[in-house]
C-alpha positions as CSV (number, residue, x, y, z in Angstrom):
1,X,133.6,82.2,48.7
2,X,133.8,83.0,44.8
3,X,135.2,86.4,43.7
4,X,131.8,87.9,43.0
5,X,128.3,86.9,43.5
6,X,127.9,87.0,40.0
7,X,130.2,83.7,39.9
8,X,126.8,82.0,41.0
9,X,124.9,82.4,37.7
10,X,128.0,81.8,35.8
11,X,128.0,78.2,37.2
12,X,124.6,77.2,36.9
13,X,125.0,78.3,33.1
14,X,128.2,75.7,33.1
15,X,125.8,73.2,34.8
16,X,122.6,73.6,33.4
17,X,122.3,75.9,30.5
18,X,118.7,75.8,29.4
19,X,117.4,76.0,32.7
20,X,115.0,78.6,33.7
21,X,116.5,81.2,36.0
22,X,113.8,84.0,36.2
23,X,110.4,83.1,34.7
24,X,108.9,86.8,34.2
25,X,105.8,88.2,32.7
26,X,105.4,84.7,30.5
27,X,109.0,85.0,29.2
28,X,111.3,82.6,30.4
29,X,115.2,83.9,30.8
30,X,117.5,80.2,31.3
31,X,120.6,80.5,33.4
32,X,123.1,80.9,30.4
33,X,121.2,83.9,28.8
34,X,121.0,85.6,32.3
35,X,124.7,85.0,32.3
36,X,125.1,86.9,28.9
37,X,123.1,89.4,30.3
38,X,124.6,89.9,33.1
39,X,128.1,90.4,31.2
40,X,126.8,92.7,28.7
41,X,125.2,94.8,31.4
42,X,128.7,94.8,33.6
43,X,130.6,95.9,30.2
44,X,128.4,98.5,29.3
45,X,128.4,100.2,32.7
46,X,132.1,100.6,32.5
47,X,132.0,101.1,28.8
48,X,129.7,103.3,28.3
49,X,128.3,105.2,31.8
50,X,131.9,104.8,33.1
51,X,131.1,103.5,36.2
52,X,134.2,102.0,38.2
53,X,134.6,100.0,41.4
54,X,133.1,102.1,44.3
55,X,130.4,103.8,42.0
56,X,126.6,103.5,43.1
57,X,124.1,103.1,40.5
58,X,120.5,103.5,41.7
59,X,117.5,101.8,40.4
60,X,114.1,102.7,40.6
61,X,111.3,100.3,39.8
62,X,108.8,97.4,40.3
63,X,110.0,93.7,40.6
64,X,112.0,92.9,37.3
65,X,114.1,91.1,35.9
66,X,117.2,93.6,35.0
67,X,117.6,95.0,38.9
68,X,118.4,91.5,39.5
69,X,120.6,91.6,36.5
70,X,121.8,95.0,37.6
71,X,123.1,93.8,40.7
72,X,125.2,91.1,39.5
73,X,126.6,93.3,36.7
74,X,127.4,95.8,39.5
75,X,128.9,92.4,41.6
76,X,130.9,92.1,38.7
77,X,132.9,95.4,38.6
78,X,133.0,96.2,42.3
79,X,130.2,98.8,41.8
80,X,126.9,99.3,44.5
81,X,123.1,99.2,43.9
82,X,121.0,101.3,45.7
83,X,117.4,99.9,45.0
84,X,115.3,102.5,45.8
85,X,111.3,101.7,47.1
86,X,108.8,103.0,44.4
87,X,106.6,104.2,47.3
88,X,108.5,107.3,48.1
89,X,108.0,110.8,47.3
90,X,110.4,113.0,45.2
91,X,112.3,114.6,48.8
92,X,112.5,111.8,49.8
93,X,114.7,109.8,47.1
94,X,116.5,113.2,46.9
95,X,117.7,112.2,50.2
96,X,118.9,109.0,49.3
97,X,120.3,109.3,46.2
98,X,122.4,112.3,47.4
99,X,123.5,110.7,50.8
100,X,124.8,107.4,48.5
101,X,126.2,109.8,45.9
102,X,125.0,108.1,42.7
103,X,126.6,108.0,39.6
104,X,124.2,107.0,37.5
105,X,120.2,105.7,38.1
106,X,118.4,103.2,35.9
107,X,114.5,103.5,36.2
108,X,111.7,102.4,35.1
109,X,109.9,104.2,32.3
110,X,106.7,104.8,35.0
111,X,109.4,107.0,37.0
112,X,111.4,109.0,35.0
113,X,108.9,112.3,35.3
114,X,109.0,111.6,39.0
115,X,113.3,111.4,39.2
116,X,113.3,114.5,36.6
117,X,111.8,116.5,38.8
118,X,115.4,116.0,41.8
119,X,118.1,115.4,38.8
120,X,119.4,118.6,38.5
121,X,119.5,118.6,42.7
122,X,121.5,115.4,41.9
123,X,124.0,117.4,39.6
124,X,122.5,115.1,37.1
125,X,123.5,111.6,37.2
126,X,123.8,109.2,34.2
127,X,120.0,108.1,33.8
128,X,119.1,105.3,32.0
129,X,115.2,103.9,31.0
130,X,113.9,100.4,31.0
131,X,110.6,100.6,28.4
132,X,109.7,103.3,26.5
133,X,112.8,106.0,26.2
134,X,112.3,109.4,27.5
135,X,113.6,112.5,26.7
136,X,117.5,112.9,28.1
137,X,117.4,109.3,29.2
138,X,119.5,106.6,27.7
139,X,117.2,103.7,26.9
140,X,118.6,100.1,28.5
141,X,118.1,98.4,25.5
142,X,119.9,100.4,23.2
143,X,122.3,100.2,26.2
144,X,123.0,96.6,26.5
145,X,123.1,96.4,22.3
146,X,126.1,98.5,22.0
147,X,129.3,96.6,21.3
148,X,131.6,96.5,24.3
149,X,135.1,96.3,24.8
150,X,135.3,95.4,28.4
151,X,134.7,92.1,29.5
152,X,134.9,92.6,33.0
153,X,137.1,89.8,33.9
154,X,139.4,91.7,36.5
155,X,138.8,89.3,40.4
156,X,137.1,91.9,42.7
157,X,137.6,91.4,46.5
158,X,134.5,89.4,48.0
159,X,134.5,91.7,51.3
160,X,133.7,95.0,48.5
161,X,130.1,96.4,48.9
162,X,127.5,95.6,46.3
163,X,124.4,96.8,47.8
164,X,123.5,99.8,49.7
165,X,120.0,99.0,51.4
166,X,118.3,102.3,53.0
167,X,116.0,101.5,56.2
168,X,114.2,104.3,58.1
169,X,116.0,105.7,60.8
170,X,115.6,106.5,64.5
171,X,116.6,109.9,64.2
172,X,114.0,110.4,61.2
173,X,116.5,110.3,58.5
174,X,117.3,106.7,56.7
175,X,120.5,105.0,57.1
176,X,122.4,103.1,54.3
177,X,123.2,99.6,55.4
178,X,126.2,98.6,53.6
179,X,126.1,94.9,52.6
180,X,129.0,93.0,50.9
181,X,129.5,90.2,48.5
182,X,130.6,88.1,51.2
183,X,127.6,89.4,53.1
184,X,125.3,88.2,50.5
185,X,127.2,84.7,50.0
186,X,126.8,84.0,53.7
187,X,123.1,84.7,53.9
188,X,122.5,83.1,50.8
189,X,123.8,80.0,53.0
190,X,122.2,81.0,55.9
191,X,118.4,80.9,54.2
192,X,119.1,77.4,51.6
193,X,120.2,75.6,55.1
194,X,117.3,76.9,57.0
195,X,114.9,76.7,53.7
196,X,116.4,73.4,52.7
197,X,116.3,74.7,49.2
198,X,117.8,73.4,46.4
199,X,118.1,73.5,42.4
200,X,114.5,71.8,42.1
201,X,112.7,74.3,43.8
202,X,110.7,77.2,42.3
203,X,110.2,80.1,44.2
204,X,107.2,82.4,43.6
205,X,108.4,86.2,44.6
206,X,105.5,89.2,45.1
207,X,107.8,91.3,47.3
208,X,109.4,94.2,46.4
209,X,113.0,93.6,45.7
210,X,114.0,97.0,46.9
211,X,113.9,95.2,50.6
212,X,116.1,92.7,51.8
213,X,113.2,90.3,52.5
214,X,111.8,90.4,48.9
215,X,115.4,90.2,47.5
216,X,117.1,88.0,50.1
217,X,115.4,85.6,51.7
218,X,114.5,83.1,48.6
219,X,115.1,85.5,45.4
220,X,118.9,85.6,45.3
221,X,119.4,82.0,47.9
222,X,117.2,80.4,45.2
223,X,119.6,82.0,42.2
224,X,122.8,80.8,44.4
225,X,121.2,77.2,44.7
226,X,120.7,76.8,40.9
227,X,116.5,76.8,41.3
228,X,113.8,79.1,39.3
229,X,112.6,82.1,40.6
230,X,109.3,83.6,39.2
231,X,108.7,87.3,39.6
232,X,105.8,89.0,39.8
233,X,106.1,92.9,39.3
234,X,103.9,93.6,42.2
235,X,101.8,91.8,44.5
236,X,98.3,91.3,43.4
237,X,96.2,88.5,45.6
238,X,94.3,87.5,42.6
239,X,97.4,86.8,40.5
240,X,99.5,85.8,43.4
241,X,96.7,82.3,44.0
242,X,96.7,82.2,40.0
243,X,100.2,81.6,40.1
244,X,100.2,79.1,42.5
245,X,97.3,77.1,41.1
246,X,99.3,77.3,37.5
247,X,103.0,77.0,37.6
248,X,103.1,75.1,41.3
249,X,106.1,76.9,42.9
250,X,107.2,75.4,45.6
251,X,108.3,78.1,48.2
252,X,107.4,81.5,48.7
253,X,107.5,84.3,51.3
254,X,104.9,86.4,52.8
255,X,104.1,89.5,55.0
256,X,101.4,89.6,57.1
257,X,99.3,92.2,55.6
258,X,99.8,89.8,51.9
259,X,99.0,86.7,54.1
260,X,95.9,88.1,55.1
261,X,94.8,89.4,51.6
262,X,95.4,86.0,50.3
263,X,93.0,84.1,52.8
264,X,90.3,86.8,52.6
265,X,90.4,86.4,49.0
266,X,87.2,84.5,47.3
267,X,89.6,82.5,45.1
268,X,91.3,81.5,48.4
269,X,89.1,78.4,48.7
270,X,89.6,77.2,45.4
271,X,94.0,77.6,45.4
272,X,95.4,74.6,45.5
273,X,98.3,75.2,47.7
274,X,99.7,71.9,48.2
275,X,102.7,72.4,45.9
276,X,104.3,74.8,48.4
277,X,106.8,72.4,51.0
278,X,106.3,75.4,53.2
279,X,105.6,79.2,53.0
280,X,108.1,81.7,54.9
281,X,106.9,84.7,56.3
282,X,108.5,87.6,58.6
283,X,108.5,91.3,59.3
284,X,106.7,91.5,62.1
285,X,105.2,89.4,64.9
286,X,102.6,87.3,63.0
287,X,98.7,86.3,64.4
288,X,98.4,83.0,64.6
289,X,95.1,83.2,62.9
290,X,96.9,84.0,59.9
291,X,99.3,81.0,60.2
292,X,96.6,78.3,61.1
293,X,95.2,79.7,57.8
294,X,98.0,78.0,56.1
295,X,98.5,75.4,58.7
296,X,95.1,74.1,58.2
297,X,95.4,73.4,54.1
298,X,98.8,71.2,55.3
299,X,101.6,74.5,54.6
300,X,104.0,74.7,57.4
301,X,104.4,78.6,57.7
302,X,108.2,79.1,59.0
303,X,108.6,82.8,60.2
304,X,112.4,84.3,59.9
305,X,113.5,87.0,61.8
306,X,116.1,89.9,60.8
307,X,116.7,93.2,59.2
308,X,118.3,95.3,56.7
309,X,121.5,95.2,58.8
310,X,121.6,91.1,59.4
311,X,120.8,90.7,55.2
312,X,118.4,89.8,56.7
313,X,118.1,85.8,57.5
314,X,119.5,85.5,61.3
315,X,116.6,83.2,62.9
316,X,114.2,80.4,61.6
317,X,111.7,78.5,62.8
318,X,112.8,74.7,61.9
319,X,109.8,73.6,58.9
320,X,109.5,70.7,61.4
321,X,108.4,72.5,64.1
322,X,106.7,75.4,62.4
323,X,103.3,74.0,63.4
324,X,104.3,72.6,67.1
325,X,106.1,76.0,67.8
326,X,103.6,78.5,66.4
327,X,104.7,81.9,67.4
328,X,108.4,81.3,67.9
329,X,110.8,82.6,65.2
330,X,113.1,79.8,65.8
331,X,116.6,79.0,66.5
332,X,120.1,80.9,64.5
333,X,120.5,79.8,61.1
334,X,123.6,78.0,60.5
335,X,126.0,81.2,60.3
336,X,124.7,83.3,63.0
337,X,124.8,83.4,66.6
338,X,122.4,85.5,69.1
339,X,122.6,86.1,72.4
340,X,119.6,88.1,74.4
341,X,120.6,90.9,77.0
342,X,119.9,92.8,79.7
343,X,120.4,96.7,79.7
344,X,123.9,95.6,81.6
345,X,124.7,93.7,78.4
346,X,124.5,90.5,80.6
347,X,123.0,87.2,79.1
348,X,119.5,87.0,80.4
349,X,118.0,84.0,81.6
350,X,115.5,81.4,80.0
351,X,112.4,83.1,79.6
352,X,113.5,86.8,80.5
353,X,112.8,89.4,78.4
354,X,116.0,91.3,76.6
355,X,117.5,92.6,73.6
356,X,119.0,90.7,70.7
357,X,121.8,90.4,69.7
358,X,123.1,88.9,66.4
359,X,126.7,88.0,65.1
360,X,127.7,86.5,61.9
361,X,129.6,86.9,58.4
362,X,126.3,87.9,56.9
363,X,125.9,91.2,59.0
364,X,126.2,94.7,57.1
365,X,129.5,96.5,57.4
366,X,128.6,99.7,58.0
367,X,126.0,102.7,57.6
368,X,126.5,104.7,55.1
369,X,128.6,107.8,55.6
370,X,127.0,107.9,59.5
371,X,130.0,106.5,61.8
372,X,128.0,107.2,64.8
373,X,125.1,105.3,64.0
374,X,127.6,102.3,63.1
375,X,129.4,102.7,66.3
376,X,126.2,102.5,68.2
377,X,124.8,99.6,66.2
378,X,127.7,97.2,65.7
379,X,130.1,96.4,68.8
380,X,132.4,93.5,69.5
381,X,131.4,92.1,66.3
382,X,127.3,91.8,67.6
383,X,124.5,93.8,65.9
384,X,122.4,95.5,68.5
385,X,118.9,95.3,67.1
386,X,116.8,96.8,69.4
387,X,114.2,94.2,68.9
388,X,112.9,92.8,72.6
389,X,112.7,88.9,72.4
390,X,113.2,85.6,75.0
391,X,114.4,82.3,74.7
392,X,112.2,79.1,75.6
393,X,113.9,75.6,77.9
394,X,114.0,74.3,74.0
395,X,116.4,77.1,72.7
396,X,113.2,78.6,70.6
397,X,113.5,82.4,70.2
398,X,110.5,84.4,70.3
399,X,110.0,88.3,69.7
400,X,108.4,90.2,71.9
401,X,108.3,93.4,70.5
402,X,109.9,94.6,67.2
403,X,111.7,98.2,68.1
404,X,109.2,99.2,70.4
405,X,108.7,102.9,68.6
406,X,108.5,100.9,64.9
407,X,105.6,100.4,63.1
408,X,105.5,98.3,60.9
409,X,102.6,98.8,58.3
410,X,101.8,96.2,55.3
411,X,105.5,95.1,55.7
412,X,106.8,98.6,55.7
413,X,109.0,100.6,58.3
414,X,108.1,103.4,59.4
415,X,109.7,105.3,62.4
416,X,107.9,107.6,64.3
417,X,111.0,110.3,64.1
418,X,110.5,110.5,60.5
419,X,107.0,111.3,61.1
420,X,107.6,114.1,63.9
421,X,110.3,115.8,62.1
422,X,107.9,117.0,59.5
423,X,104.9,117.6,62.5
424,X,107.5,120.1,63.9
425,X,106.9,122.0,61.0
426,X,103.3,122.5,61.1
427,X,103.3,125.9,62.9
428,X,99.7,125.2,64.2
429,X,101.1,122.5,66.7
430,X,102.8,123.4,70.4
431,X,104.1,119.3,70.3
432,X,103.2,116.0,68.7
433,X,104.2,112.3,68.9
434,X,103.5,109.4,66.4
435,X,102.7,105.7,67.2
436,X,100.8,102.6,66.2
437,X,97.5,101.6,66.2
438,X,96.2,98.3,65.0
439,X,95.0,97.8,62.2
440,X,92.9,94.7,60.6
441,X,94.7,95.2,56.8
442,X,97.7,96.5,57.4
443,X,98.5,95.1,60.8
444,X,99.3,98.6,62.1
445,X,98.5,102.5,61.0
446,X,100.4,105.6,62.2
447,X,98.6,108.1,64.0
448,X,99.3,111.3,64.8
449,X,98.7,112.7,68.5
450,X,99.6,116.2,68.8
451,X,98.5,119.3,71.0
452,X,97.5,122.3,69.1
453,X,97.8,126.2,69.5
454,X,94.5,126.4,69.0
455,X,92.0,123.3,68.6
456,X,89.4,125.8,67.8
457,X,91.2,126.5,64.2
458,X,93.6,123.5,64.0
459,X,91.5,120.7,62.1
460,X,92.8,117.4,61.1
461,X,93.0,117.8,57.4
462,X,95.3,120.9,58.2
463,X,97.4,118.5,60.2
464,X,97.6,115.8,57.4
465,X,98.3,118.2,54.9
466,X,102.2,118.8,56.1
467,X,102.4,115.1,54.9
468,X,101.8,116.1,51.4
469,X,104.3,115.8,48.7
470,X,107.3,115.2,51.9
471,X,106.5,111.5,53.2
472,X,105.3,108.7,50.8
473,X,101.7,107.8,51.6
474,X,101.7,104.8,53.3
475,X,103.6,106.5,56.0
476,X,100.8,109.3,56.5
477,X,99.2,109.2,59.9
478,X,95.8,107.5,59.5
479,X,94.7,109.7,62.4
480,X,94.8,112.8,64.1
481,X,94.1,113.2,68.0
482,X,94.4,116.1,69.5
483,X,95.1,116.0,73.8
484,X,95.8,119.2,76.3
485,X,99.3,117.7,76.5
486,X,101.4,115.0,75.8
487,X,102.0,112.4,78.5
488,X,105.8,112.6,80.0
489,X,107.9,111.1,82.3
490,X,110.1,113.0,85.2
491,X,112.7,113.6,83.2
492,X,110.6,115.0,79.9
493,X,110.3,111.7,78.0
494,X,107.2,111.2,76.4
495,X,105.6,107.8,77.3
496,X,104.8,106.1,74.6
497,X,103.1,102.8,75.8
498,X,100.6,105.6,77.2
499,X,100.0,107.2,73.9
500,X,99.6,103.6,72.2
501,X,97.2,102.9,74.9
502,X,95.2,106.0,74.2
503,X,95.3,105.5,70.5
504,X,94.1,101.3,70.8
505,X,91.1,103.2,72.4
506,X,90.3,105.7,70.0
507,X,90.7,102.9,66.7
């Protein structure tokens, strides 16, 4: 593996100079000025914000070019990014930002009110604007145009962190999975095997890049295989089937909730989606409706399954057999093994239900600062996902369930926990418990079942209203039902397959 991931750009600028790299916003950036870039950035973070191997620089935005550049400057001196997901309120990238212990946050000029209102919490990190400068904010440009001294030449260890991705937790709080250079090299590797991409394909990207799906599956794989990668700041259905008809990428990814957008759109029948060899999708456990929507115009859809911790690409659906195994999320990419267990930690057999189970170079090292949680997650060198899955006669892995508490909404994680920990501080409620409920746009919805003090005086609004200005929206409960008492078992548990089956009935 090279020193640094930023070695990948570097080469392609040896090999093909004037090739497009990022296509962005109708400006094209070749391989050998992303390069440049890239070097100037890493210089002036040492140079100027004195940021040194170790360091974590945060970035708030949409889908742009300079995160990506931002990340391979940071590659480049040993430094971490923490990409941070625009859709969270003020407490809660306090949270972040203070666990990782930033030294310095570039943003977007949209968000620079919203991160002046934690700095000083922060003990006021080195803050840096892309677009129009703000007050006490160092503008990016005028950044990147200082003369610099450092060149950033110095080898840094592959197995150094470069990215710090947060992912809701459990216990309500997020957890930092720590992925390295090496990380990212492996599952870079993992995806253009299992993709069979190379430098003549163009990848359209929608996704936010502050997940490892929007960044890792095809953005950075299609950078390490020399190809183009157009970005769009945000997904938009209408310019997403523009794109497709216009500049013909060949690849792209999908969630379910964008899948479904795209097919209900009225320019759906007029794309021409034939460009695309096939479209990869993941997140959650897709309908097949939505994939025969793609499998009738003639576009394999090949699902992949992982998670923040795996970087993500662990298992894919062969493009071969995306339409004869519908439903299945494949076999382990090239670099990864899985094994699915029983609550004995036993291999289970064909068919049987059991957790997964996934080893390989590409797997985080560690949670952030949270030992436990590492200990509990990573043992003998396997990733315990939690995730319920089987295994066909034809070695074909499907998922079962994804986390069984999870909810995954419009390609977003949201833990119950998260949601109860801030219920428990609505002094109107005696108890409450969060789960899914299906939901036609954003494949599921959290909703809220709680038992009040006094239903009398308790309404719903009062109960939403502890959301407000603590959770970002889209993990607000879409619904409040109120019951005499929450269903438990013997020992105190509440049961949530009977709260999910009392909320399917209310939708």
């Amino acid at each position: 593996m090279p020193r640094d991931i930023a070695h990948w750009i570097d080469h392609w600028a040896a090999v093909t100079p004037d090739k497009t790299a990022i296509r962005f916003d109708g400006h094209d950036i070749s391989y050998t000025a992303l390069a440049d870039c890239i070097a100037q950035l890493a210089a002036a973070l040492t140079d100027e914000l004195d940021i040194k191997a170790g360091d974590r620089v945060g970035y708030l935005g949409y889908n742009r070019p300079e995160q990506l550049i931002l990340l391979f400057a940071c590659a480049r001196i040993g430094a971490i990014q923490v990409p941070l997901n625009w859709r969270l309120a003020p407490a809660e990238h306090l949270y972040i930002l203070d666990n990782a212990g930033v030294s310095a946050v570039v943003a977007e000029a949209e968000f620079t009110a919203h991160l002046d209102t934690i700095r000083r919490d922060l003990g006021q990190p080195r803050c840096v604007v892309i677009g129009q400068a703000a007050d006490t904010w160092l503008s990016y440009d005028v950044l990147v145009d200082r003369p610099t001294l450092n060149r950033n030449d110095k080898e840094i260890d592959s197995q150094s962190p470069v990215l710090i991705v947060y992912t809701s937790g459990t216990t309500g709080k997020p957890k930092g999975a720590v992925l390295t250079q090496n990380a990212l090299s492996w599952n870079a590797l993992n995806a253009v095997a299992a993709q069979e991409m190379s430098s003549r394909d163009h990848v359209l990207n929608t996704l936010p890049m502050f997940h490892v799906g929007g960044l890792n599956i095809q953005t950075l794989p299609a950078l390490y295989a020399g190809a183009t990668v157009t970005l769009h700041s945000r997904f938009d259905p209408a310019s997403t089937l523009k794109e497709i008809n216009e500049s013909r990428p060949t690849l792209t990814l999908m969630v379910p909730a964008i899948m479904k957008a795209c097919l209900d759109h009225p320019d759906w029948p007029d794309t021409d989606i034939s460009c695309l060899r096939m479209m990869s999708a993941g997140s959650s456990i897709i309908p097949d409706a939505l994939l025969r929507g793609f499998h009738d115009r003639g576009v394999p859809v090949v699902q992949i399954y992982g998670s923040t911790e795996t970087a993500p690409v662990a298992v894919t659906l062969p493009p071969g057999d995306a339409m004869r195994k519908m439903g299945s999320a494949g076999k382990p990419v090239i670099h990864c093994a899985i094994r699915i267990v029983d609550d004995a930690g036993d291999d289970v057999p064909t068919g049987e239900p059991g957790e997964l189970l996934v080893r390989g170079p590409n797997l985080m090292r560690e949670y952030w600062n949270n030992p436990a949680a590492t200990a509990d997650a990573l043992r003998d060198g396997w990733y315990y996902s939690g995730d319920v899955g089987h295994i066909d006669d034809e070695g074909f892995i499907y998922i079962d369930e994804r986390k069984s508490d999870l909810i995954i909404s419009g390609g977003e994680n949201i833990y119950p926990a998260e949601l109860e920990n801030v219920l428990a501080d609505c002094p109107d409620l005696v108890e409450s418990a969060v789960v899914g409920r299906s939901d036609s746009k954003w494949g599921q919805v959290p909703v809220a079942v709680v038992v009040a003090k006094d239903q009398d005086t308790t309404s719903r609004d009062s109960v939403l209203s502890v959301f407000q200005d603590r959770l970002a929206r889209f993990k607000h409960p879409h619904d409040v039902i109120f019951v005499n008492q929450l269903p438990r078992n013997a020992m105190g548990k509440v049961l949530r397959y009977k709260l999910r089956s009392m909320v399917k009935d209310t939708g």
